[in-house]
N, C-alpha and C positions, 0 to 999 in steps of 0.2 A: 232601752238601747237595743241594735238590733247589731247582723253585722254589716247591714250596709253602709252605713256610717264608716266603719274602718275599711271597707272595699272603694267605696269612693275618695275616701282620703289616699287610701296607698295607690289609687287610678290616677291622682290629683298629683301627687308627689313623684310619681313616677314621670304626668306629663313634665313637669318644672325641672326633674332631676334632666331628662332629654333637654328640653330649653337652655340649662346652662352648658350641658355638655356642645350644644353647637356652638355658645358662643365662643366657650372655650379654644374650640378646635378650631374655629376661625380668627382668632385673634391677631394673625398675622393677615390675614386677608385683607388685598386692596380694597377699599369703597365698601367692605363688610360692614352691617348696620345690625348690631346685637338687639335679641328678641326677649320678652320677659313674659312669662305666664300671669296672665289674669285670671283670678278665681272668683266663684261666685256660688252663693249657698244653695241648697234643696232644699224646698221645703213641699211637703205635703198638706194640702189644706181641704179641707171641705165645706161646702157653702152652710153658710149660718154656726158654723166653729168656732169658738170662741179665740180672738186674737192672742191672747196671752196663754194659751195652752201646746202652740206647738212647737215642738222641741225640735223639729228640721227632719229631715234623712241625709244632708253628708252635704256634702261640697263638689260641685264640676267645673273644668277651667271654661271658662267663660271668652277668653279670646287668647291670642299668641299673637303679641304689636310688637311691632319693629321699631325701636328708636331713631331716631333720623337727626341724631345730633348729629354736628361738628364732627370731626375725625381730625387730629394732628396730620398736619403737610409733610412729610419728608422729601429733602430735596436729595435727587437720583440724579441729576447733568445727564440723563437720557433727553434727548432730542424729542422725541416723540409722546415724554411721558406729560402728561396735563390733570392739574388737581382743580377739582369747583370748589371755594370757598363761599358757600353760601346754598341756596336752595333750589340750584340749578340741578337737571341730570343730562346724560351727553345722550344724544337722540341715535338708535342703532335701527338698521333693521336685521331682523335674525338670517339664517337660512333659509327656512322654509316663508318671507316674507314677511313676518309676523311685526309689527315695528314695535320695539322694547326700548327700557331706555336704565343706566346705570351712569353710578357714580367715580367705575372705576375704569380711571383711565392711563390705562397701560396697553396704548395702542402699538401696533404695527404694519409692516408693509406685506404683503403676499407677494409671488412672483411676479405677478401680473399688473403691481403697484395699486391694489387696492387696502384702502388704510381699514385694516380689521382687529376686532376684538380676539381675545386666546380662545373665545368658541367658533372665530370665524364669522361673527355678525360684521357687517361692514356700518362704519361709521359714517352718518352723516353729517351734512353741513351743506352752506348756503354757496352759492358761485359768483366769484367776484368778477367786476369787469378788469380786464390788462391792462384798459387805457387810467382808468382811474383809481385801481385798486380798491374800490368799496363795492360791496354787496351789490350783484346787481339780481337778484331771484328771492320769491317769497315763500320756495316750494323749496325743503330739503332735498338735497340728491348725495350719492354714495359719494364720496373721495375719491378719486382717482389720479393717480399719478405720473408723467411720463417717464417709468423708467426704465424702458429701453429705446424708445427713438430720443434724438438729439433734436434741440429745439433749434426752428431755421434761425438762417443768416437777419439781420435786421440792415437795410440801406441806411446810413445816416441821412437823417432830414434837418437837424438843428445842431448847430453850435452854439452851447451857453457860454459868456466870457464876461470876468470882473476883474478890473485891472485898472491900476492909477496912471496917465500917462503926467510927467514934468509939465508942469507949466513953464518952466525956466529952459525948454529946449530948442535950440539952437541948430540951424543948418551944419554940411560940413563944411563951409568956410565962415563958420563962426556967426554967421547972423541970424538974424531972425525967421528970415522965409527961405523956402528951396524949391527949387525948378526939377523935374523930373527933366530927363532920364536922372533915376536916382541911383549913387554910386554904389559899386559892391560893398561899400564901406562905412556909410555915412554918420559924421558925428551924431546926428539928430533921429536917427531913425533905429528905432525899436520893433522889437519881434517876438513872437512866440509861436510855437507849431503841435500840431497832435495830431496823431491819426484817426481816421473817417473810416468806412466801412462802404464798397460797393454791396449790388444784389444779393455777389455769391460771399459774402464774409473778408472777402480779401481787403488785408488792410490797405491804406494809402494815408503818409506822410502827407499834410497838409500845415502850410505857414501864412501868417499874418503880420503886415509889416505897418509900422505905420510914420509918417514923417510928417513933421510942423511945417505950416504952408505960408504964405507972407501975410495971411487974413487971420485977424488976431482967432483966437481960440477953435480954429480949423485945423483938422490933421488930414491928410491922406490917406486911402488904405492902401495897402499892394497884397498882391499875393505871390508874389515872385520878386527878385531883385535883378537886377541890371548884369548882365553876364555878358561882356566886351570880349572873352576869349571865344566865346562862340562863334560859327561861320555860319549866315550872318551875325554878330552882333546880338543882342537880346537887349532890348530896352523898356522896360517893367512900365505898365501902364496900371493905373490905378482904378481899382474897381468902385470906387466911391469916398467917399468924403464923412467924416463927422464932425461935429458941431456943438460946444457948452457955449454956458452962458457964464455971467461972471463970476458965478459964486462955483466955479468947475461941475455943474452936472452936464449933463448928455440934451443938447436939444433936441438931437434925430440927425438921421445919416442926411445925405444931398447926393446923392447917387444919380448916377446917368447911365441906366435910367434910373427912376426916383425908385429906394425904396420903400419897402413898409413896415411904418412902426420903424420903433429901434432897432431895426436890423437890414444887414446888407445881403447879397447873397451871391456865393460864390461857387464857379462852376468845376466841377471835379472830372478827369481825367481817371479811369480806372485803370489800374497800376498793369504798366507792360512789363511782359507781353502781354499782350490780352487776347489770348486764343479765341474766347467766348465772343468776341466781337460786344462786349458789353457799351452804351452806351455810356456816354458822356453826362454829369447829374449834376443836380441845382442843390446846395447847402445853403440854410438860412443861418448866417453868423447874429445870435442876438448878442445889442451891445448894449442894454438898459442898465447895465449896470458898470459900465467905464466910466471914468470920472476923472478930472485933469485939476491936480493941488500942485501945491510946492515941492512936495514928496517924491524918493524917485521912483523912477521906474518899478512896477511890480504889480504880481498877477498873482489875485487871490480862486479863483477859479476858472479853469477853462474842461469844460467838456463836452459829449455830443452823445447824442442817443442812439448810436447803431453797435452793432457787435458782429462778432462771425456767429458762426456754430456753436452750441456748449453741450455737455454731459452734464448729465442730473450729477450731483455730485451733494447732497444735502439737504434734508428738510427740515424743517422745526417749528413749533408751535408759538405763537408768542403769547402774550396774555390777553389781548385781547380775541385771543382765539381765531386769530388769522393765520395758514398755514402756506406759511412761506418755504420756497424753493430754492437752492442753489446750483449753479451749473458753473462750468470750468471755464466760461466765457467771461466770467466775472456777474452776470446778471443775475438778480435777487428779484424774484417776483411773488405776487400772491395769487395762492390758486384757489384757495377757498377760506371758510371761515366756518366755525366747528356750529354745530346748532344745538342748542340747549333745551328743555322745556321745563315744564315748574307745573305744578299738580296742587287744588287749593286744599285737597285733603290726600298729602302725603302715605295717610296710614290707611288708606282704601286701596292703594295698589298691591302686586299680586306679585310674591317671588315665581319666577322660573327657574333659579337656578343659575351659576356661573356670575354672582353678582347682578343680573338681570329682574326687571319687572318689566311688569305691563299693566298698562292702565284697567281699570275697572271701572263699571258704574259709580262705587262710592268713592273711587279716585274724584272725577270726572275725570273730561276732557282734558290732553295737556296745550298748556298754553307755548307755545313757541315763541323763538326771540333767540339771542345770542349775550354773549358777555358784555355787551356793549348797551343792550338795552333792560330797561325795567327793573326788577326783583330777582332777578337770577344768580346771582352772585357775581364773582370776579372767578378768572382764572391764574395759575401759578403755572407757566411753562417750567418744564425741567422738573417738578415734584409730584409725589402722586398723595394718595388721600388714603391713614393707616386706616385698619380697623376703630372703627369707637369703643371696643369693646374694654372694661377696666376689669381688667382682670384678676387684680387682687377682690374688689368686690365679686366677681363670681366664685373665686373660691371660698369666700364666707358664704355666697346665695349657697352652695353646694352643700357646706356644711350644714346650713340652715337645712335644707330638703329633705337631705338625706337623717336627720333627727325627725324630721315630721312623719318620713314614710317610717321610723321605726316606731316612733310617737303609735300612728295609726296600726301597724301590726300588733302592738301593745292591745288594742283597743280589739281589734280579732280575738286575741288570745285569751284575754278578760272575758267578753262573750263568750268563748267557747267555755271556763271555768263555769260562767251561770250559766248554762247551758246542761251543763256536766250536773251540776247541783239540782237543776230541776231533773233530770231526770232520773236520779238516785235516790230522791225521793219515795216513799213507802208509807 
């Protein structure tokens, strides 16, 4: 025995006792992934040495692996907070460029509305298209978001409407069919109204009327009703026609002029005064879903797709890692969708620090995707992902160490006793 055997063990014990103390101290850290000392023996050998004769020289740690278990979800109702369960990490690039990628996702906004990590790396993700809301890019880009300009006005282009009209409806003098001009009042005639959206945001009240015609399962539409106090007169003329068949669905409108598909379309007036001189615009009323039972009157959805102006006023994550917006217009849109990657050998990547790595040769390459595709896991809007680290087992790994490095002092001070004996020797 020499003393190197006891200097490498207490070099050994010393690494492992550093190993448990980080994990310790990061036990509370988001996306933290605790590290454990690998040891490995010395041995000295010399060629043509007999196998069964050498007693070693000591122990060296052999590698410092990161576990990449699972971590417990805690849910935080942070808007912004998002947890990977499974083997995804959230794609960053750092400051200086560098692209990293972590588990922990406890993002935020900068003044500038760019969605950043607590070192300032900006997160990326995929860019959706407006019109349809799904992914339309195969190239990550930063997050960004508008929050100091207000998103424009939208023109209304579409009325969606579902609604059961009576089969059992009757003119106002009780029969079956009605002649226009239709009265301010009419037994037979049903309505409902919402407001539309010119260019600049401004709203305009908009109605829809409709009256049973002497042609069996025919209604009229109007957009106005009969105003006799007016000078002249006002006598409501009907912008088109619909049409079921016997069992009450919708055969298509009969409009003059004809229109298309299930829908009519009606012309809007931008609400006076009208300084702007804005013009006059065409609304498609879709009716695919009006239908004529026994049932009375009633309207299961009427809407239209334009709005004024809004303020950002909320954003949130959802689980499938689409990062939706809200504004004070009422509209909810998606602006992007977070991007993920997956590494086929996890414990080849490289800490930098702040919960961060970076890929390495014995990573490889990372594969990209999103929560939506492949192996990457799912996401948890609203919760983030604790440390894995168990910490009642590191305070026994502690104990454990800190016996071995005393263990190995033992084994110095022994040698240095034969040590002492040989040289006292005479």
């Amino acid at each position: 025995m020499s003393f190197q055997q006891g200097l490498s063990g207490l070099n050994a014990a010393s690494k492992n006792l550093d190993v448990i103390g980080h994990n310790i101290a990061n036990s509370n850290t988001v996306g933290f992934k605790a590290s454990r000392a690998e040891f490995a023996e010395m041995v000295a050998s010399a060629i043509g040495s007999a196998g069964g004769t050498n007693a070693g020289i000591g122990v060296e740690v052999g590698a410092v692996s990161q576990q990449f278990t699972q971590g417990n979800l805690t849910i935080t109702g942070n808007s912004l907070d998002v947890a990977v369960n499974g083997n995804g990490f959230f794609t960053l690039t750092l400051p200086d460029g560098t692209p990293a990628y972590t588990r922990s996702g406890n993002f935020k906004l900068d003044k500038e509305g760019n969605m950043i990590t607590n070192d300032n790396a900006n997160v990326m993700g995929y860019p959706v298209d407006p019109a349809t809301g799904l992914r339309s890019g195969t190239d990550p880009i930063p997050m960004v978001f508008p929050t100091a300009e207000p998103i424009p006005a939208k023109q209304t282009a579409t009325i969606t409407a579902a609604f059961n009209l009576p089969a059992t409806a009757t003119d106002a003098a009780g029969d079956p069919a009605a002649t226009p001009p239709i009265p301010a009042t009419p037994r037979a005639t049903y309505g409902t109204s919402i407001n539309v959206f010119d260019s600049q945001g401004v709203a305009k009240p908009v109605s829809l009327y409709f009256q049973k015609t002497a042609t069996d399962n025919t209604w009229d539409v109007y957009d106005a009703l009969d105003d006799p106090t007016a000078v002249p007169p006002v006598v409501a003329t009907p912008i088109g026609q619909i049409e079921f068949d016997n069992n009450g669905a919708i055969i298509g409108p009969v409009a003059t002029p004809p229109a298309t598909g299930f829908a009519l379309t009606l012309n809007v007036n931008p609400t006076p005064p009208n300084p702007n001189n804005l013009p006059a615009f065409d609304v498609a009323v879709g009716l695919d879903k009006v239908s004529q039972s026994g049932s009375k009157f009633a309207v299961s959805n009427l809407s239209q797709d334009g709005y004024t102006t809004g303020e950002l006023t909320g954003i949130n994550i959802e689980n499938n890692g689409m990062i939706m917006t809200r504004y004070s217009n009422g509209v909810t849109r998606a602006e992007g969708q977070l991007a993920l990657s997956s590494f086929r050998n996890t414990q080849g990547l490289a800490s930098v620090g702040s919960n961060n790595w970076v890929a390495t040769f014995e990573s490889g390459q990372p594969v990209a995707g999103t929560a939506t595709d492949g192996n990457f896991g799912s996401l948890r809007s609203g919760a983030l992902e604790d440390s894995n680290v168990d910490l009642t087992a590191e305070l026994v790994n502690m104990m454990t160490a800190q016996r071995a490095y005393q263990a190995n002092a033992q084994t110095i001070k022994t040698q240095d006793q034969v040590m002492s004996t040989l040289v006292n020797l005479r």
